[in-house]
C-alpha positions as CSV (number, residue, x, y, z in Angstrom):
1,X,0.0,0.0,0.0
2,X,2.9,2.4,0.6
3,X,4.4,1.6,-2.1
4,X,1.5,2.2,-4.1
5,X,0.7,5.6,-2.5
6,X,4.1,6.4,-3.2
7,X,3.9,5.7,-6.5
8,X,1.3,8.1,-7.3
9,X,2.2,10.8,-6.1
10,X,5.5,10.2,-8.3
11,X,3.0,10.1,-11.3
12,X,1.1,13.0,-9.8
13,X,4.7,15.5,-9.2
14,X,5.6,14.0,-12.9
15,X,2.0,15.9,-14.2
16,X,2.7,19.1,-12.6
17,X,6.0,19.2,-14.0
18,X,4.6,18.3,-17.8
19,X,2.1,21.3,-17.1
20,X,4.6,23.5,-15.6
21,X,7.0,23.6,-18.7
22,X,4.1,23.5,-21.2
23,X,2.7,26.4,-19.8
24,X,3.9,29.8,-20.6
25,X,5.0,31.9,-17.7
26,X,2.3,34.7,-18.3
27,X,-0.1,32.3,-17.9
28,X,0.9,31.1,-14.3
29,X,1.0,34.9,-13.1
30,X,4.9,34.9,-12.8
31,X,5.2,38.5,-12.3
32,X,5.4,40.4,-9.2
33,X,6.7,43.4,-9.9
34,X,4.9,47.1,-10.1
35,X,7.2,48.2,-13.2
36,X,3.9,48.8,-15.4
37,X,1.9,50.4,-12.5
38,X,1.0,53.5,-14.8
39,X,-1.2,56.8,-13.5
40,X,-3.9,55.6,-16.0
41,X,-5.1,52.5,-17.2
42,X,-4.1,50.5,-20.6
43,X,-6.5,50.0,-23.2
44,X,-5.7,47.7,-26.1
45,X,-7.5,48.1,-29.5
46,X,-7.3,45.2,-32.1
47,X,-6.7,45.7,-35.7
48,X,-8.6,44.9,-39.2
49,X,-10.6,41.5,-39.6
50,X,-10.5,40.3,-35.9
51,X,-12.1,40.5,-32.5
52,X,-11.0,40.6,-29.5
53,X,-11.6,36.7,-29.0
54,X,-11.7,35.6,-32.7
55,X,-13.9,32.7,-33.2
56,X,-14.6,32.9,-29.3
57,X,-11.5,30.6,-29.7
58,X,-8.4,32.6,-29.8
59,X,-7.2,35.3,-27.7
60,X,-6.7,38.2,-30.4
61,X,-3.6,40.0,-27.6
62,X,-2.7,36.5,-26.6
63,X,-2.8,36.9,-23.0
64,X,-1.6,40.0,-22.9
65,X,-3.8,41.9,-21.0
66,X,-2.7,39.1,-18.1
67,X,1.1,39.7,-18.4
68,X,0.9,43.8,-18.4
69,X,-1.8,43.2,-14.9
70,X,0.8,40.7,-13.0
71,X,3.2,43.6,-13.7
72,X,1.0,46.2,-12.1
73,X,-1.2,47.7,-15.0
74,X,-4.7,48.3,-15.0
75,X,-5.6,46.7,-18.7
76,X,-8.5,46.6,-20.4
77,X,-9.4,45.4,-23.9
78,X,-12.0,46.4,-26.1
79,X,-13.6,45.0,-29.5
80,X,-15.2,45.8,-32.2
81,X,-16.3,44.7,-35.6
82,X,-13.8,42.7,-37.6
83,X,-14.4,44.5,-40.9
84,X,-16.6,48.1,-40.9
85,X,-15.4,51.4,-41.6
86,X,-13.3,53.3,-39.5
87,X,-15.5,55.6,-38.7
88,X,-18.5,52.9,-37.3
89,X,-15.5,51.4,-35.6
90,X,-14.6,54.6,-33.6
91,X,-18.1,55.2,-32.7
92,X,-18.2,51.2,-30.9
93,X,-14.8,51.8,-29.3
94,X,-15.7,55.3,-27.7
95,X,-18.2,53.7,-26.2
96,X,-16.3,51.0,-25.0
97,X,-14.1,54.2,-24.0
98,X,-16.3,56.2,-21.9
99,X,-17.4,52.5,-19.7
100,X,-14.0,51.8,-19.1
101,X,-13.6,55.6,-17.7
102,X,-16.3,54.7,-15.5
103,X,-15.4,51.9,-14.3
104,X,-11.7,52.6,-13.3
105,X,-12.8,56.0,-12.0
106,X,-10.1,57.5,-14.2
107,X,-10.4,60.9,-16.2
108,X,-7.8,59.4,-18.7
109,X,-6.7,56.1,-20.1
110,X,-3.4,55.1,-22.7
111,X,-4.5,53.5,-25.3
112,X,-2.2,50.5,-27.7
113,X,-3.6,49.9,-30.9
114,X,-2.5,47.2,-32.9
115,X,-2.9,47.4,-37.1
116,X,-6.3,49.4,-38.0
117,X,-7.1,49.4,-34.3
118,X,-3.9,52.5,-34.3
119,X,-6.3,54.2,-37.0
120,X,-10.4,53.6,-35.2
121,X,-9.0,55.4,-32.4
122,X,-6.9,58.3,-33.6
123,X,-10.6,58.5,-35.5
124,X,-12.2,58.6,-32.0
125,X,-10.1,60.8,-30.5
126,X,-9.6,63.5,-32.8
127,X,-13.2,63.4,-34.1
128,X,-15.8,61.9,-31.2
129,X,-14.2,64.0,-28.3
130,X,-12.2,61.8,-26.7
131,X,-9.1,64.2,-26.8
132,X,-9.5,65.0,-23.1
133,X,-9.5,61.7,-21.9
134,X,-6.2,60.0,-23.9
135,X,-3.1,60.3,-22.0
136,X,-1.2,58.4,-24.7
137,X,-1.8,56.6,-27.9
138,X,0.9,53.9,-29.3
139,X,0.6,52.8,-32.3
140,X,1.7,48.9,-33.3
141,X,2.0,48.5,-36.9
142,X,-0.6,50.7,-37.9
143,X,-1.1,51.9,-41.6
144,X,-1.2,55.7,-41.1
145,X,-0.4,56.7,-44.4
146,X,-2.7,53.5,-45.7
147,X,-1.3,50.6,-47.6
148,X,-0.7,49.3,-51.3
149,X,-2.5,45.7,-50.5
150,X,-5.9,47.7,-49.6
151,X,-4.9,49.4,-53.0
152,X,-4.7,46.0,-54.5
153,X,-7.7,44.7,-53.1
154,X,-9.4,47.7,-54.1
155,X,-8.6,47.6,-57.6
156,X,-9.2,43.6,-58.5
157,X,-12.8,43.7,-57.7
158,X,-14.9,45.5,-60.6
159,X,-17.7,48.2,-59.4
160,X,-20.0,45.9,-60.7
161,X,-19.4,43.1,-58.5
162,X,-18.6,45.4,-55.3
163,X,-21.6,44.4,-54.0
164,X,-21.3,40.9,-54.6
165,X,-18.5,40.3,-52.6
166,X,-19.1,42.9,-50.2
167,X,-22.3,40.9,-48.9
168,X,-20.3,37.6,-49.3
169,X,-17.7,38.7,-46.7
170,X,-20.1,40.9,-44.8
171,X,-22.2,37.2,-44.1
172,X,-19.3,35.6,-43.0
173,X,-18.1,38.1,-40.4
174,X,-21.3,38.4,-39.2
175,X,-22.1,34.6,-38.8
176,X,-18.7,33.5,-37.8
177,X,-17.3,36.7,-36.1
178,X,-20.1,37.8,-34.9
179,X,-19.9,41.3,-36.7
180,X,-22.9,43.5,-36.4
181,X,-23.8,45.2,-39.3
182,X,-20.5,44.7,-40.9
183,X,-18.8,46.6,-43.8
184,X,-16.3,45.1,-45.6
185,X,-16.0,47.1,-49.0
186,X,-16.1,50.5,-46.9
187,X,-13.5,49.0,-44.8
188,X,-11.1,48.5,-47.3
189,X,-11.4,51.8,-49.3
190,X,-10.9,52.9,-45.6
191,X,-6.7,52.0,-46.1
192,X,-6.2,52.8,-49.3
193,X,-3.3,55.3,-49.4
194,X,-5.3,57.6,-51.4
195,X,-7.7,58.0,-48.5
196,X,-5.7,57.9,-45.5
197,X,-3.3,60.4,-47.4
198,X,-5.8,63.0,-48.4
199,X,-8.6,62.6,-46.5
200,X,-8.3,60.7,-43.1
201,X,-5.1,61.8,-42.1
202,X,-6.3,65.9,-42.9
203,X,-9.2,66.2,-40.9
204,X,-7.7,63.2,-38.1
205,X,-5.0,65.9,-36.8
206,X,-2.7,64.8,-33.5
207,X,-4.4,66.3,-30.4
208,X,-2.5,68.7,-28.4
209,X,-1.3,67.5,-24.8
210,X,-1.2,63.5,-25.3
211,X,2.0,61.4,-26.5
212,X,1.6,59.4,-29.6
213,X,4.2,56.9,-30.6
214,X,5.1,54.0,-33.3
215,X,7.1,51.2,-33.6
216,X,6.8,48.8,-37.3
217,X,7.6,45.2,-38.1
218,X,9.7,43.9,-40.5
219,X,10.2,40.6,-42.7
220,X,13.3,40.1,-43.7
221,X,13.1,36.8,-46.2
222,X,10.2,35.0,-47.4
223,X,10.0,31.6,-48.5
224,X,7.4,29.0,-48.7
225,X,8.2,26.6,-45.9
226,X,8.6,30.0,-43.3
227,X,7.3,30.6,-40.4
228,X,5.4,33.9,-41.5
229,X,4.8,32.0,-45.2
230,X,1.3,33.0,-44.4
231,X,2.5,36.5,-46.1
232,X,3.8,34.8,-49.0
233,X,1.4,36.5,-51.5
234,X,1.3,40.0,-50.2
235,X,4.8,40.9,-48.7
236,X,6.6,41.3,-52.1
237,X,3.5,43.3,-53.1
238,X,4.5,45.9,-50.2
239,X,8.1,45.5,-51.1
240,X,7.3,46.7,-54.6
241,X,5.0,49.7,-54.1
242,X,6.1,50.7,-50.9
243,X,9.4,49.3,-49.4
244,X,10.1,47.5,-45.9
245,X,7.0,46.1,-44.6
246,X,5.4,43.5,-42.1
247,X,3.7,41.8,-44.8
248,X,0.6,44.2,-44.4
249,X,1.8,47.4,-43.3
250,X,5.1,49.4,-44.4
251,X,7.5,50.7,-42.4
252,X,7.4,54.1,-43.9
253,X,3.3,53.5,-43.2
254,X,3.7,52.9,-39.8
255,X,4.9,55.9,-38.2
256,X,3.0,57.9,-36.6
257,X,4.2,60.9,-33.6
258,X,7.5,59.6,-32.3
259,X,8.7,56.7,-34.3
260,X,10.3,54.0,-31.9
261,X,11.6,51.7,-34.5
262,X,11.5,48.5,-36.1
263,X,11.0,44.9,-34.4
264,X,12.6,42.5,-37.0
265,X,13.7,39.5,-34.6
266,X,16.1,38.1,-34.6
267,X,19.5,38.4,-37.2
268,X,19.0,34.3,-38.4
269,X,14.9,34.9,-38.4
270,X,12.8,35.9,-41.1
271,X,11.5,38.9,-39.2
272,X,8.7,39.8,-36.9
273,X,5.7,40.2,-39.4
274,X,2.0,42.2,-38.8
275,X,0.6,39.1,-36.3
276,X,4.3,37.9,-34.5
277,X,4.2,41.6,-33.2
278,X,1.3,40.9,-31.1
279,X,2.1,37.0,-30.2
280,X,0.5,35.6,-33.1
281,X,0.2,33.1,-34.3
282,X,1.9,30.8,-32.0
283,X,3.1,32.8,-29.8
284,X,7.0,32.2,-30.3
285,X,9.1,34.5,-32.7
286,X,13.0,34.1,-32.4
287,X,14.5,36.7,-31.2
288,X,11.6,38.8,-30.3
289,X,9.8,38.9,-26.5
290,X,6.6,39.8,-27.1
291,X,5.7,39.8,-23.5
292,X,9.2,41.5,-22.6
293,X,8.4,44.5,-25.6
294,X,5.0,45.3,-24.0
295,X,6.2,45.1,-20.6
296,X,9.1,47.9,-21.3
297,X,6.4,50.0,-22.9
298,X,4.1,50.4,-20.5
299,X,6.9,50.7,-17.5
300,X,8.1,53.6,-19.9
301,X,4.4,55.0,-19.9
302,X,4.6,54.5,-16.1
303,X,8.0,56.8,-15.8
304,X,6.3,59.3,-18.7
305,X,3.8,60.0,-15.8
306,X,1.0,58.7,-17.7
């Protein structure tokens, strides 16, 4: 009998183990620190053709939100529709906004956008009155000057047939996503660089009094047996019409305020692409710590004051 006893709890110490190193660290609350304690609370807005749980599956920031609060930060994350125009999407994040406010009891928050969730809220605050209550905005990736591949998109599909497969995507985000209302057409005229150049970025201007800054991605090599292969069709587009790029976004495109820099991984990686720069897909990108990248940003929020 004691051996038996003893021989479970062997098995059971062997289990833990197994769980312990198959478990990332964020997920077992391994911070204790206060380095990300910031005046205001964090407020993380997902990009183009996502949710914030996509499917109801997949966390869009990957944990995220956990990591920055076992460091100290207040986070919250907010969603909208996958693919509407920017302007619809503003109106659902201000919303968001304004409830998060309340419920922190804060007259400011700092908002990190990731891809067209950088563009929905300079939208909202420069145009919905938000201005006031942004202590920051950081911008991941975001197309502020637009990019070729909605240019692309954009031009393949005839006017004639706009509406055809406008209502085709429209009926998938709405019945897989969950999209309410959805536009997908408007959405991509939305980042053409023809728009965001001479219309959005215009009459979107920087608000006076809150700290906007950038950092970009960068694939280096493509090939078809990479690890960001799923860019295989549209990161030599970029490369073409607009230089450097993440695979979706341009370097060039993606500053915005004070430019940080580029995240490209690691020298012997193919880069940190458009998803790898906010732990997708897998969650593993040589040479780039997603969780570490996020973690110094917010602690540098925290000694900004904000």
């Amino acid at each position: 009998m004691i051996s038996r006893n003893r021989s479970m709890c062997i098995r059971i110490q062997m289990v833990c183990m197994a769980l312990l190193f198959l478990c990332p660290l964020s997920a077992l609350g391994m911070g204790d620190s206060e380095s990300c304690a910031t005046k205001y609370p964090v407020v993380l807005a997902h990009g183009m053709g996502a949710s914030a749980e996509i499917l109801g599956i997949m966390d869009y920031w990957g944990g995220l939100d956990g990591v920055l609060e076992d460091e100290g930060a207040e986070v919250y994350v907010t969603s909208v529709n996958g693919m509407d125009s920017t302007a619809d999407k503003a109106e659902a994040f201000k919303i968001q906004f304004m409830e998060i406010l309340a419920v922190s009891g804060k007259d400011k928050a700092n908002i990190i956008g990731h891809s067209h969730g950088t563009i929905y809220t300079r939208y909202a605050v420069s145009n919905l009155g938000l201005g006031n209550q942004v202590a920051s905005h950081t911008s991941i990736a975001g197309p502020h000057q637009g990019t070729a591949i909605a240019d692309v998109v954009v031009g393949l599909v005839p006017d004639s047939l706009e509406w055809l497969v406008g209502d085709t995507m429209d009926f998938i985000y709405a019945f897989l996503f969950g999209d309410t209302d959805p536009d997908s057409v408007q959405n991509a005229y939305d980042l053409t660089r023809d728009y965001m150049a001479n219309t959005f970025n215009p009459n979107t201007p920087n608000i006076g009094g809150i700290y906007y800054q950038s950092w970009a991605g960068k694939i280096k090599t493509m090939a078809v047996n990479a690890r960001n292969w799923y860019f295989l069709g549209t990161w030599p587009i970029l490369l073409a019409y607009e230089g450097a790029n993440d695979g979706l976004v341009s370097v060039d495109s993606a500053k915005w305020g004070v430019f940080r820099g580029v995240e490209d991984a690691a020298w012997y990686s193919a880069g940190c692409d458009h998803l790898n720069i906010v732990g997708m897909p897998l969650g593993v990108t040589p040479g780039f710590d997603r969780d570490g990248f996020y973690i110094d940003l917010v602690s540098e929020l925290k000694d900004m004051e904000f």
